[in-house]
Structures are given as structure tokens and as C-alpha cells.
N, C-alpha and C positions, 0 to 999 in steps of 0.2 A: 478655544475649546477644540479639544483633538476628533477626527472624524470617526464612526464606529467601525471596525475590523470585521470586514464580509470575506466573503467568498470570492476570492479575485479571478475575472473571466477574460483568463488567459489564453485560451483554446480559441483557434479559427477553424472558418466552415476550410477557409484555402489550407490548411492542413489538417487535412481528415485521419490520416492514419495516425498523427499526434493526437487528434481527439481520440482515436478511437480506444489508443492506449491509455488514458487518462482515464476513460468510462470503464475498462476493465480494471484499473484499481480502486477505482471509487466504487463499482460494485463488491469489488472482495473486501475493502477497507471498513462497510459501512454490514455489509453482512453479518461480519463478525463483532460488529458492537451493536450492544443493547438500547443504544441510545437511539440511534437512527430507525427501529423496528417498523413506523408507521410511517416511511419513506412512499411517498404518490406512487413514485415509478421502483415497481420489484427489482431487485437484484439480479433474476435471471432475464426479465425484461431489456434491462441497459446491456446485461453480457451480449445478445442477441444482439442488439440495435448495432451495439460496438463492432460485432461479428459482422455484420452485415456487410457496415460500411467497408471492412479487409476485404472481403471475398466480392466486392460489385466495384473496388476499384482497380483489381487487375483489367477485366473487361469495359470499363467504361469508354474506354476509345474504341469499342466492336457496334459503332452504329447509337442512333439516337434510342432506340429502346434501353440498352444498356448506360448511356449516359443519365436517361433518366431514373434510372432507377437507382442509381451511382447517388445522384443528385436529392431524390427522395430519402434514400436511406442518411444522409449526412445530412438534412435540414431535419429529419426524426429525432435523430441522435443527438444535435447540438439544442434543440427542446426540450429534451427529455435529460440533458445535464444542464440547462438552466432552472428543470423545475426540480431538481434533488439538490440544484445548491440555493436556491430559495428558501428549501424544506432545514437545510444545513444552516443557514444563516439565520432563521426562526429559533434550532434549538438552541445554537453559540451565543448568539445575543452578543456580541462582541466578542466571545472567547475567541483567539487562536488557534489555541489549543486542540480545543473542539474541531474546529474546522480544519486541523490536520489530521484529527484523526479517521475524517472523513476522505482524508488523500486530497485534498484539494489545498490547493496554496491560497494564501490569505491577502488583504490589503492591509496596507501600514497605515498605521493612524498617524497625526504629525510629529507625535512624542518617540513612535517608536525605530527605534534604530536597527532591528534587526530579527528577525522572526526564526520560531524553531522548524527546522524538518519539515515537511510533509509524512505522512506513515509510508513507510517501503510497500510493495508490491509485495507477496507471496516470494520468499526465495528458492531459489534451485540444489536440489542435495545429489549428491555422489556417497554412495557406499562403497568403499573401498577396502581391499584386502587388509588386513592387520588392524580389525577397528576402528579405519579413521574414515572421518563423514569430512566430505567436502562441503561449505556452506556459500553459495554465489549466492549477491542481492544484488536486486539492480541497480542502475543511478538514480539518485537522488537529488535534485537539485539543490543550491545551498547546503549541502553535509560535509562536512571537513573531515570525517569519521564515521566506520558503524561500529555496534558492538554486538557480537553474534550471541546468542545465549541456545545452550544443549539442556534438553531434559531426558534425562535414561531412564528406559524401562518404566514407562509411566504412561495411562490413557489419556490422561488430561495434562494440556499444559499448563502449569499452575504456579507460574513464578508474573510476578505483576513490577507494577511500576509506583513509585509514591513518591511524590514532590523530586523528579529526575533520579532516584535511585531504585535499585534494583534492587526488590524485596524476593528472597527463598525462604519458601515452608519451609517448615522445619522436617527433617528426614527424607528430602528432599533430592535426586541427584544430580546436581545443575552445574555445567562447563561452560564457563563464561572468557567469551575474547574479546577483551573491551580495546576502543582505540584504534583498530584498525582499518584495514582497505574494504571493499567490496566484497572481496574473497576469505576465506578461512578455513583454517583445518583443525579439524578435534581429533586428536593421536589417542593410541592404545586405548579406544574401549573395548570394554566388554562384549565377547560376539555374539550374536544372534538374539541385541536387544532390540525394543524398538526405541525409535528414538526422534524427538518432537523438539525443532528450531524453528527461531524465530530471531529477528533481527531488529536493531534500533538505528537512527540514523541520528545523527548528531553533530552539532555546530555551536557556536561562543553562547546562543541564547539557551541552548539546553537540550533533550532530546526528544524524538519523534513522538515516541511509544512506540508498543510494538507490532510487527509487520503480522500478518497473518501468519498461522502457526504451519509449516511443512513436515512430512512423515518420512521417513526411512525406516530400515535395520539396518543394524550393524551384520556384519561377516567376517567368515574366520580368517 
């Protein structure tokens, strides 16, 4: 009988600023889905906690007040993402799925060979002259590929995902770079539109879903 697929607790207290960047996607990851709403510890809560721990471990070697407090804010932190992936492994019930798109990496059960993506972080845009939007996403561990998806001139992003394939509304205006590296570029649009990416990550088991949605405009 194969084991149930949780929340794997990959993070140490000995590397804090890994946790700390962990707790910032998993608050962005989990914000932007419906599923996690009644989450114990708030989204701005963990951003804060994660912040903490950055800004008290340049100082940490400035005296034992400063280490303490170093030490406070990463045993807060490393508590407060063991009880949102508690809360995470109650909704998944063994999905993986699930529990990537909470940003958090999953455990293998003994049958399975290979796990999808975790969800990307928030990616970084460049607007650049002649229409074209720069799209960086971070690394991702396990991703052999991302696929960057553009939505022009539009409030909401509104292109989804259905059994690993990319669904566009209809009338829709969506620029898709599938397959590639971290980085990417969307040539000659339209200028002075706005314009809402988002990025997938992807490997042999299938892909992430998508990363939280970032804003620019285009220019002329």
C-alpha cells in the first residue's frame, strides 16, 4: 500500500533566508486560490513573518539582543509554515496537485515516480520600447520548461488550465511561449496596452499551473 502524498518539510530552521523565500511564495500561491481561503495563518501574516526573518538576519551577529530576535523571528516562521501546510495537507487529501499549487513540494508515495512543478512565484516584467514585454520567472525546482502565457488589454486574467492544457476564452487576446527557458519575450504588441502574464512550470509529469498573475503596459 503506497504512502499518502503531504506536504513535504523540506525547509530548515539552519537556512532561514530559504525558508524565508519559501513562506513568500506560499503566501502569494495560496492567496490567489480559493481553495486555501480559511488558511490559520493570513497571507499578510506569513509575508511579514518571512520579512522579518530577511531584515533580523543581516544584524544577527550585532550582540545577543539581535541574535535573539534573529532566532525568535525563524522559530515564528518555521511554525507558522508548518501549520499552513498541515491546513494544505487537510484540503489535498493526497492530491499533489493541490499541494503545488500551494507552492509547496510534495512527498512521493512508493508508486510514484515523479511529481509535477511546484507553482512559480509572481514573475518579473520589462516594458520595453517597440511593444515587447520581457517575462523572467524564477527557478523552479524539478521544471525542465516554462510556458509564459500574455493577456492584452484586458482587467482580468482569464485564460485557465484543464487536465495540463491551456484553455483561451473565446475573443480572447492570449500570447503564448510554450517550452521554454525562464526568460521570454512577447515582440510587437500593441502600445499603450495593459498587459497580465503569468507563467507555468513544467516537467515529464505535467505542469504546475499557473504562477500568480503580473501587470505591465506595453509602450511605444
Amino acid at each position: 500500500m503506497s504512502r499518502k502524498i503531504k506536504v513535504k518539510i523540506n525547509w530548515r530552521k539552519t537556512k532561514p533566508l530559504q525558508m524565508a523565500s519559501l513562506a513568500h511564495g506560499v503566501a502569494n500561491a495560496v492567496e490567489s486560490n480559493k481553495k486555501f481561503t480559511n488558511s490559520p495563518v493570513k497571507n499578510t501574516e506569513l509575508e511579514t513573518s518571512a520579512t522579518l526573518v530577511e531584515t533580523t538576519f543581516s544584524t544577527r551577529k550585532d550582540g545577543k539582543v539581535k541574535k535573539d530576535e534573529f532566532n525568535n523571528a525563524v522559530t515564528d516562521l518555521d511554525k507558522k509554515l508548518h501549520s499552513v501546510a498541515e491546513f494544505v495537507n487537510g484540503i489535498a487529501n493526497g492530491d499533489e496537485t493541490v499541494i503545488h499549487e500551494a507552492s509547496f513540494e510534495s512527498t512521493k508515495s512508493k508508486n510514484s515516480l515523479a511529481s509535477k512543478p511546484i507553482v512559480p512565484n509572481a514573475l518579473k516584467l520589462e516594458s520595453m520600447p517597440n511593444g515587447t514585454i520581457k517575462s523572467i520567472a524564477n527557478s523552479v525546482d524539478g521544471a525542465k520548461s516554462y510556458t509564459h502565457v500574455l493577456q492584452l488589454d484586458s482587467d482580468d486574467f482569464t485564460v485557465t488550465i484543464v487536465n495540463d492544457q491551456i484553455e483561451i476564452p473565446v475573443g480572447a487576446h492570449v500570447f503564448i511561449i510554450p517550452n521554454t527557458t525562464r526568460s521570454a519575450s512577447f515582440l510587437n504588441l500593441a502600445p499603450m496596452k495593459k498587459v497580465l502574464v503569468a507563467v507555468i512550470a513544467n516537467n515529464a509529469a505535467g505542469s504546475s499551473g499557473f504562477s500568480p498573475v503580473s501587470n505591465t503596459s506595453t509602450i511605444l
